[in-house]
C-alpha positions as CSV (number, residue, x, y, z in Angstrom):
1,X,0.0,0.0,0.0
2,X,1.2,3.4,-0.7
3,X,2.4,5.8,1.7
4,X,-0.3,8.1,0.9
5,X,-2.9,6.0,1.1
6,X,-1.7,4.4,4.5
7,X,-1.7,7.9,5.8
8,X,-5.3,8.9,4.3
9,X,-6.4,5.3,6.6
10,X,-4.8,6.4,9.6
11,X,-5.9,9.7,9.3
12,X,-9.3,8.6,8.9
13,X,-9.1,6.6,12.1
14,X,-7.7,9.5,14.1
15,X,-10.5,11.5,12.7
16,X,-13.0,8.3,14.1
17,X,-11.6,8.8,17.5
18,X,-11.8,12.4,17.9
19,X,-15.6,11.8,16.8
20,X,-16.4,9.2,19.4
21,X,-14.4,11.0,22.1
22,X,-17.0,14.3,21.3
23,X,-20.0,12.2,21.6
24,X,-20.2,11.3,17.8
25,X,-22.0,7.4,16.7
26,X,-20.3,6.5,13.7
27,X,-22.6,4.7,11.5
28,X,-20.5,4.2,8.3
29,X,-17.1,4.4,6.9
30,X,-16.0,4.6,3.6
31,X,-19.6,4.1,1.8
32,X,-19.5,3.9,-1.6
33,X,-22.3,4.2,-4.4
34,X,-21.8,4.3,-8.4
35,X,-21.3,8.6,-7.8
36,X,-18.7,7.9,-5.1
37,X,-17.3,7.4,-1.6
38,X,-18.0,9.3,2.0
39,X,-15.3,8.8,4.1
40,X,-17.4,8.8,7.7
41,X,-20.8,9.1,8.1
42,X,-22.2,10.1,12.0
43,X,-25.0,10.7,14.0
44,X,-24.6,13.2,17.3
45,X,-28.4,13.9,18.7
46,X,-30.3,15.5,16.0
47,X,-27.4,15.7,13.8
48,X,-26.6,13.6,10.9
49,X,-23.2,14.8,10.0
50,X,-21.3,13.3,6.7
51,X,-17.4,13.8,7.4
52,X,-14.7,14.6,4.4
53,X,-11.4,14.2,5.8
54,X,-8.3,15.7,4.4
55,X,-4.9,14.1,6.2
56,X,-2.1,16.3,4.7
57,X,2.0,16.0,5.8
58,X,2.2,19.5,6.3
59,X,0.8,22.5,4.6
60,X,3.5,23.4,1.8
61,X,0.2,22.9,-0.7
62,X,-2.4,24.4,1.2
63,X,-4.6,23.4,4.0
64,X,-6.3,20.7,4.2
65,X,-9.2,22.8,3.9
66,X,-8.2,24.3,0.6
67,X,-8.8,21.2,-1.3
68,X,-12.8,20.8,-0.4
69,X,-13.6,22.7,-3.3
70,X,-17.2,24.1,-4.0
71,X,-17.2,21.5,-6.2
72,X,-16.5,19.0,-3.8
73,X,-19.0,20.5,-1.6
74,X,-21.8,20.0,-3.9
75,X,-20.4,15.9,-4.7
76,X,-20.9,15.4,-0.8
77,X,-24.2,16.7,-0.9
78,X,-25.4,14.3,-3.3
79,X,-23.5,11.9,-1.9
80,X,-24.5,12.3,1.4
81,X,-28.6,12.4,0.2
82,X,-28.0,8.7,-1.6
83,X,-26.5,7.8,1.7
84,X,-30.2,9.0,3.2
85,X,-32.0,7.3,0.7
86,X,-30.1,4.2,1.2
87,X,-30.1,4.8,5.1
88,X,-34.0,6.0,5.6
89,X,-34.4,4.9,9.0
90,X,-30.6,6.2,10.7
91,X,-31.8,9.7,9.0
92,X,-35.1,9.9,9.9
93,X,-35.9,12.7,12.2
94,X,-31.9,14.2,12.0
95,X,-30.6,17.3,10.2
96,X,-28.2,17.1,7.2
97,X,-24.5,18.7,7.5
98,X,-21.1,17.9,5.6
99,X,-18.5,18.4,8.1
100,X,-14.6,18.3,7.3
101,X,-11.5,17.5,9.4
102,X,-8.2,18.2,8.8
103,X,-5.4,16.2,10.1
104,X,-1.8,18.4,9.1
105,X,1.4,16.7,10.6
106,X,4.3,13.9,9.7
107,X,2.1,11.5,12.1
108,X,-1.7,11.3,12.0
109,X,-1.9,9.9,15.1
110,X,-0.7,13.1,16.7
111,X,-0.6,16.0,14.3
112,X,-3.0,18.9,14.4
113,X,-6.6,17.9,13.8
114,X,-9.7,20.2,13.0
115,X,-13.2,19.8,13.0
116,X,-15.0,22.3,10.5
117,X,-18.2,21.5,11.0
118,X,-21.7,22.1,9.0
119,X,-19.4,23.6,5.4
């Protein structure tokens, strides 16, 4: 496995953790459909939130931020509806949000992590 792509998994882990530890039921990972993938999908009281995350090295290209793109934005939103449709019952009754966290360090396990929430 590449070095990137073992850092994007244990980023996404960290990014589990900190959502657990802050009350957060994670109810899917890595869900994919024919449109695409969510990384985390997550359910806090009345909240349904559907969570990009960007693990970066450092920030010599821009934050991890930077790269959720407006157009990105929009592929989570339909993303994150088929999720809904497929998922009636773990929606019902909860609002909507695409969250993003960004994990910028040489180790995910302990590099700087943030939680933007409701992009």
């Amino acid at each position: 496995m590449a070095d990137k792509d073992e850092r994007g998994r244990a980023g996404e882990q960290r990014a589990v953790e900190h959502l657990t530890a802050h009350g957060y039921r994670i109810l899917d990972r890595n869900w994919r459909c024919a449109q695409g993938e969510l990384d985390i999908v997550a359910a806090r009281g009345t909240h349904l939130a559907v969570v990009e995350v960007k693990t970066r090295r450092s920030e010599r290209f821009g934050h991890p931020f930077e790269a959720v793109t407006a157009r990105k934005r929009a592929r989570l939103w339909r993303l994150a509806c088929a999720w809904t449709v497929e998922n009636p019952a773990a929606a019902r009754g909860r609002r909507l949000r695409v969250d993003v966290i960004g994990i910028t360090g040489d180790d995910p396990a302990t590099a700087v992590l943030e939680h933007l929430e409701d992009i």
